[in-house]
N, C-alpha and C positions, 0 to 999 in steps of 0.2 A: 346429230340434229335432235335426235330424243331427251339426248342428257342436257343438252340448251334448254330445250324445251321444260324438263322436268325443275331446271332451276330458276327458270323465270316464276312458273309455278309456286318456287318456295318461296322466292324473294316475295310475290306477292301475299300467300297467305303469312308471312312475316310483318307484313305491311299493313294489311285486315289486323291482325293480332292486335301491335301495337296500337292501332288506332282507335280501335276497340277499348283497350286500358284506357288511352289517355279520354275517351267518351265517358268512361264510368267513373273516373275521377272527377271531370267536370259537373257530371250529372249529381257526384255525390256532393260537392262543393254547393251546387244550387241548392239541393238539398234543404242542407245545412242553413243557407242562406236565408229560405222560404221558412225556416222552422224559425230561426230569431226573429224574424221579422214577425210572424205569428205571434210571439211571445209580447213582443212588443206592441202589438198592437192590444193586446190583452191586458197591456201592465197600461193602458189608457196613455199612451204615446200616439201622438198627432202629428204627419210630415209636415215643413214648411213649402211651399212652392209644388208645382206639378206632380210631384215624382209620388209614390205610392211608397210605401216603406218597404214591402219585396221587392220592387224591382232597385230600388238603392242597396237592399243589401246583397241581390244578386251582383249587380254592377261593383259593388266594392271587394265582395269576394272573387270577380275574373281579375279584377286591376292587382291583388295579392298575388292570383296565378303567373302575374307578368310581372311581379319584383316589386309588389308596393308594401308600403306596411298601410296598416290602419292606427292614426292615432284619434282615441275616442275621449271624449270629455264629458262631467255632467254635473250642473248646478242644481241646487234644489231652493225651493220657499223665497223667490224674489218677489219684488209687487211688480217688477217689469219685464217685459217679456226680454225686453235689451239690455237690462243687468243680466239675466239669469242666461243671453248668449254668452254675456264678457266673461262670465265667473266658468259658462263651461268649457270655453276657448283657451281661458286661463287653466285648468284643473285640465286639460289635454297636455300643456308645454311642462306643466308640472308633474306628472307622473311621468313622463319621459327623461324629464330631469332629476324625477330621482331614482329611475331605475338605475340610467347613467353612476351617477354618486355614489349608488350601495356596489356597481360594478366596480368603481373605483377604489373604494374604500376597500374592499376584500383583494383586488389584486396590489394596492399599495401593501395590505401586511404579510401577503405569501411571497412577492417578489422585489421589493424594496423594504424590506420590513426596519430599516435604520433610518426613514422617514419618519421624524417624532410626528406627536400628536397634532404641536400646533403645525407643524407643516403642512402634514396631510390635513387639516380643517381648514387652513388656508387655500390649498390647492383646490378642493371639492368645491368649498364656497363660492373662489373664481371661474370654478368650472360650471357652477349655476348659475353663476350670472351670465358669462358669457353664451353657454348654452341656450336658455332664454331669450336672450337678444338674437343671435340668429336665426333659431326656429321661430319667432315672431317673425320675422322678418321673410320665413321660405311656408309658413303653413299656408296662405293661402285662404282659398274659402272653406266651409265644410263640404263633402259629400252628398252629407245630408243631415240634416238640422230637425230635432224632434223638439216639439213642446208639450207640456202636459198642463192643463191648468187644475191645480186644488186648490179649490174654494177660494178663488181669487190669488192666493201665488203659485207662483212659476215655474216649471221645473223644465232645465235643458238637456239636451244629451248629442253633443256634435259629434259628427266622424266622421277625418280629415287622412286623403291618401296623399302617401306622399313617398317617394321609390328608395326603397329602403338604400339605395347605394348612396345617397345623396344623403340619407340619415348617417351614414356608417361615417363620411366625410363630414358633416358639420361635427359630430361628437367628438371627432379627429381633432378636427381643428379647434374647437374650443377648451379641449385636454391641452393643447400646446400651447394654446395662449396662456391660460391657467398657470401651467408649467412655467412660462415664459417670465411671466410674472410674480412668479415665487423667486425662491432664493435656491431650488430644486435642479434645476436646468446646469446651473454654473456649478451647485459640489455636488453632483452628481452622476457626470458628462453622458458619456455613451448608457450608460446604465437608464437614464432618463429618455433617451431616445429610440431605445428597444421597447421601453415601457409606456411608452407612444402605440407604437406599432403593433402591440400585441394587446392593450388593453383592454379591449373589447372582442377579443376574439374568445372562441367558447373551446373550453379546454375538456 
């Protein structure tokens, strides 16, 4: 009965432990959160709609703890306040599409490296496009929408979650269309199809 007793004990303060840890992460993530936000407000960023800009960036920092990514955006010196969303909604899809592209491009010349030039600038090319069209099409609205206005233009900075699994799958998918549509797929069979599957994985 003791030795029961003494391992319920442990099981519990096992349980205090970890929950403990997993408190002091959260708390350090809030942190973090409250301090950009801080910054931001400093650098003369203005929220759009109800939300206070710490608590949108507490709020996007717990959605990362649960598998999001954060994709952020930012236009500067529009005269409208709804160019300067479009340009920084645009300059979000586009750093993602070209992180994408420099991924690609490095693992085309260590793992297929008999993919000439114009092939691989073919493939990338199609893989911006298509990549753009469907994160257009899965972004969504922002998180949260900052404006600044200097001396009459505009300056934006959106940031847009969205579950990084569902990111890992469109980038998937848009590599094989790419693929698909080159001349890559057919002289280069299984080899192209490995290089699918591994492309974005961090080595």
């Amino acid at each position: 009965m003791k030795r029961a007793i003494r391992i319920v004990m442990m099981a519990a303060a096992a349980l205090v432990l970890f929950t403990g840890q997993g408190m002091a992460a959260s708390k350090s993530d809030t942190k973090s959160a409250k301090q950009q936000a801080k910054a931001l407000v400093k650098e003369g960023w203005k929220p759009e709609g109800i939300t206070t800009i710490e608590n949108a960036m507490i709020k996007l920092s717990a959605l990362e703890a649960e598998g999001a990514t954060t994709l952020v955006g930012s236009s500067y010196g529009s005269q409208k306040p709804n160019v300067a969303r479009t340009k920084a909604r645009n300059d979000a899809m586009n750093q993602f599409a070209e992180d994408g592209k420099a991924i690609i491009r490095a693992r085309i010349n260590t793992d297929v490296s008999d993919i000439n030039e114009v092939e691989t600038d073919n493939i990338i090319s199609g893989y911006e496009r298509i990549v753009m069209r469907e994160l257009n099409q899965s972004l969504g609205t922002p998180k949260l929408t900052l404006i600044r206005d200097d001396n009459g233009r505009f300056d934006c900075r959106v940031f847009y979650s969205i579950n990084s699994n569902a990111l890992a799958n469109l980038r998937k998918k848009a590599l094989e269309e790419a693929l698909d549509n080159s001349d890559a797929a057919s002289k280069y069979g299984d080899r192209i199809s490995d290089f699918v599957n591994s492309a974005f994985d961090e080595k």
